[in-house]
C-alpha positions in Angstrom: 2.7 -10.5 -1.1 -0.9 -9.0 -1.8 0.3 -7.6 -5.3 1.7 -11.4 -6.1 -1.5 -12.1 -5.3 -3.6 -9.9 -7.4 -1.1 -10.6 -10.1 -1.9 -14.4 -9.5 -5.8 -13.8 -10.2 -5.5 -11.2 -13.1 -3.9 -13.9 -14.5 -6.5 -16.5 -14.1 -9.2 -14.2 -14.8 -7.1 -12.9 -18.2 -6.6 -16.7 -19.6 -8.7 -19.0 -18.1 -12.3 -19.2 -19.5 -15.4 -20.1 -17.1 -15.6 -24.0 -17.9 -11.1 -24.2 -17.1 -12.3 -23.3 -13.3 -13.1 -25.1 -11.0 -15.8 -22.4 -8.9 -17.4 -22.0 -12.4 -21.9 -22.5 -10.9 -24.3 -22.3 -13.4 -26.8 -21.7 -10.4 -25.4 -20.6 -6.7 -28.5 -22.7 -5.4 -26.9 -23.0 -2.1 -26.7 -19.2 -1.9 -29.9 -18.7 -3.2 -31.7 -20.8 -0.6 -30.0 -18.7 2.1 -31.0 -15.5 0.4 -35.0 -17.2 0.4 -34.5 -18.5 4.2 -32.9 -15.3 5.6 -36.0 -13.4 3.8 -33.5 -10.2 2.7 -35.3 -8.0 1.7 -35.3 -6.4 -1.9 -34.3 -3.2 -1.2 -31.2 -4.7 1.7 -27.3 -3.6 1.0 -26.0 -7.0 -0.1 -22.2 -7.3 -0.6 -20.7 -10.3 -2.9 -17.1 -10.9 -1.9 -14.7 -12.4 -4.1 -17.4 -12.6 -6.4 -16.1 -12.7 -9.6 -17.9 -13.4 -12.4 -19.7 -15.4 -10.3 -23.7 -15.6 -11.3 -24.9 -14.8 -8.1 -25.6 -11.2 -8.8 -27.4 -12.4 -12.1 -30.1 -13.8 -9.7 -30.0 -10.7 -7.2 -30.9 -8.8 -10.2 -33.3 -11.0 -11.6 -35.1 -11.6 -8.9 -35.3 -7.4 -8.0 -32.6 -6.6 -5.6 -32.0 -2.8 -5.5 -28.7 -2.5 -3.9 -26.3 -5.2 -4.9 -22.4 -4.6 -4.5 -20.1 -7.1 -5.7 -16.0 -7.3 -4.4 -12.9 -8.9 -6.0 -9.4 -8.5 -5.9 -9.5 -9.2 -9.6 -10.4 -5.9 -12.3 -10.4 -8.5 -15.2 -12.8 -10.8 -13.0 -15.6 -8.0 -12.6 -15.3 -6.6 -15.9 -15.6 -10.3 -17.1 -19.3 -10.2 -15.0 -19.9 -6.5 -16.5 -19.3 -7.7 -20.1 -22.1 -10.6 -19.2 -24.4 -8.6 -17.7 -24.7 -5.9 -20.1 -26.8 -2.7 -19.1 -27.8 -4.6 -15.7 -24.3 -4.1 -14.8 -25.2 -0.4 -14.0 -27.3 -1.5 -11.0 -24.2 -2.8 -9.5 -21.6 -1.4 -7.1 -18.7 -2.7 -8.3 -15.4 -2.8 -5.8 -11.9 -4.0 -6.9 -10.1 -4.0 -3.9 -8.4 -7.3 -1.6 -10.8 -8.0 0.9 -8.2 -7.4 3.8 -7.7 -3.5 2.1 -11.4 -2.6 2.1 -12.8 -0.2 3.7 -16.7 0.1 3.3 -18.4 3.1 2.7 -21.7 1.7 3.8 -22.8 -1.0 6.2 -24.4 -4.7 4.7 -27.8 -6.2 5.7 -26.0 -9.2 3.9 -22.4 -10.0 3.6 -21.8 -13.4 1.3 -18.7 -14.9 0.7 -18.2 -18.5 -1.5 -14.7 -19.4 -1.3 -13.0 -16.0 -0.6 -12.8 -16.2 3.4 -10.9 -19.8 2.8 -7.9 -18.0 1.5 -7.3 -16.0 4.9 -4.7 -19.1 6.5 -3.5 -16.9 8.8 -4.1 -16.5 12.4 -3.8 -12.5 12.0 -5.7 -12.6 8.3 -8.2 -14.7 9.5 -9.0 -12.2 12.4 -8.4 -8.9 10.1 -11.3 -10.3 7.7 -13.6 -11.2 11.1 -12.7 -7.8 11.8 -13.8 -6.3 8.9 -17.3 -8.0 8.8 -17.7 -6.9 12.3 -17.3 -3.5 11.4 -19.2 -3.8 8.2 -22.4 -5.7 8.7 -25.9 -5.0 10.6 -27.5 -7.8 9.4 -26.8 -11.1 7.9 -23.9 -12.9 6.6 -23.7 -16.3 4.5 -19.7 -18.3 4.4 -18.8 -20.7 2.2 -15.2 -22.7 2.7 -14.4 -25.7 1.7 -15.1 -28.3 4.5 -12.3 -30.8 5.9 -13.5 -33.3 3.0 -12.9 -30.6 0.4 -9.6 -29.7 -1.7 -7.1 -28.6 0.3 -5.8 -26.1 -2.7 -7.8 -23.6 -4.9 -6.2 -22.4 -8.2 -2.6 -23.3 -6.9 -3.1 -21.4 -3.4 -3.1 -22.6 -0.2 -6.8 -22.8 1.5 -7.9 -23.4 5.2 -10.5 -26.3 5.6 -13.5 -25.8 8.3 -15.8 -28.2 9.9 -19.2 -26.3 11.1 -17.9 -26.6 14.5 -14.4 -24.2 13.7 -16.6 -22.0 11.4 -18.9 -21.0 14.0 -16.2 -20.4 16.4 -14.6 -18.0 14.1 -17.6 -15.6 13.6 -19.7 -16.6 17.0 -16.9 -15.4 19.0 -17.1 -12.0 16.8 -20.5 -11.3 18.2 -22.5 -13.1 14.8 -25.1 -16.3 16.1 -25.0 -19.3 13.8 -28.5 -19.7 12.3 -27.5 -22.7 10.2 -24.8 -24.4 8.3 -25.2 -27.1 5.2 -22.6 -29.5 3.5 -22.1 -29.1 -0.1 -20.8 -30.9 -3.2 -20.3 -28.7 -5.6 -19.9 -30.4 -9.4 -16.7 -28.7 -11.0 -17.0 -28.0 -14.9 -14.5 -31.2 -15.6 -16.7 -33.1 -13.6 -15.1 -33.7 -10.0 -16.5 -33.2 -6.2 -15.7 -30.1 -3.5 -17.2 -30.4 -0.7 -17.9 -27.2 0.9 -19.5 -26.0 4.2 -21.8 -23.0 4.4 -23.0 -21.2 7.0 -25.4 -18.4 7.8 -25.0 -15.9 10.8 -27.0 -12.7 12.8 -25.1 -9.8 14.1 -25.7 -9.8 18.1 -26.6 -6.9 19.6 -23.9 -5.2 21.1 
């Protein structure tokens, strides 16, 4: 099942051009407001999962982040951000791995997913990924799903909708405290509106 779908995204990633997808940002301002509220510091481990060629590590760069890792299941996604980001790409960590295989050599001030953690549908995914988070982060960490007024589909697969009451269930009872959540309408490339929910949590002490 996993290699059907890596298959399924190499193939996106191999014939589909930024402005044929509907994730395609221009700006992550969402995301970058977070980053500004949460004050991360420059020099904070920052993963990016499912990022893609997403531009979001263009403004991690930009604005001097030190130690910037960026995850996706897809090779042909990252090397599609590596080809765009030239020598800058060299101050990235990049991972190709599915999220529910990695294992983390270090552990995140910030963990930030946009439309990765949506795909986990199952019960025994869904917990696998908390899991993994759990394990993996000291700090921070910034979710974006679509909300129950967003697509139900992404790319032909099977999403899970949240409200910002079943979001903060999933990671609050995982030891992370809601510091906010925010509705979003993201503007596809052709034009049309997703509604996402984002939200921002602190790892608890244990």
């Amino acid at each position: 099942m996993q290699t059907q779908i890596k298959n399924h995204w190499e193939h996106i990633y191999n014939t589909k051009q930024p402005n044929q997808v509907s994730w395609t940002q221009e700006m992550p301002s969402i995301s970058i407001n977070f980053v500004k509220q949460l004050q991360i510091p420059k020099d904070a481990a920052i993963i990016d999962v499912g990022g893609g060629d997403s531009k979001f590590v263009d403004y991690l760069l930009a604005k001097g982040y030190t130690n910037v890792s960026v995850l996706d299941i897809s090779e042909a996604a990252i090397n599609r951000a590596k080809a765009r980001l030239g020598d800058k790409a060299l101050n990235v960590n990049w991972i190709v791995s599915d999220i529910l295989a990695f294992n983390p050599a270090l552990q995140y001030d910030l963990w930030h997913d946009r439309a990765a953690f949506h795909f986990q549908t199952e019960n025994s995914s869904i917990s696998k990924y908390i899991d993994i988070v759990n394990k993996s982060v000291t700090g921070k960490v910034i979710i974006g799903t679509f909300s129950v007024d967003g697509p139900t589909k992404c790319s032909g697969l099977e999403i899970k909708q949240y409200e910002e009451i079943s979001l903060k269930n999933e990671f609050e009872n995982a030891q992370f405290k809601n510091i906010e959540c925010k509705r979003d309408d993201h503007i596809t490339p052709s034009g049309s509106v997703q509604n996402f929910i984002f939200c921002a949590f602190e790892k608890m002490a244990s």
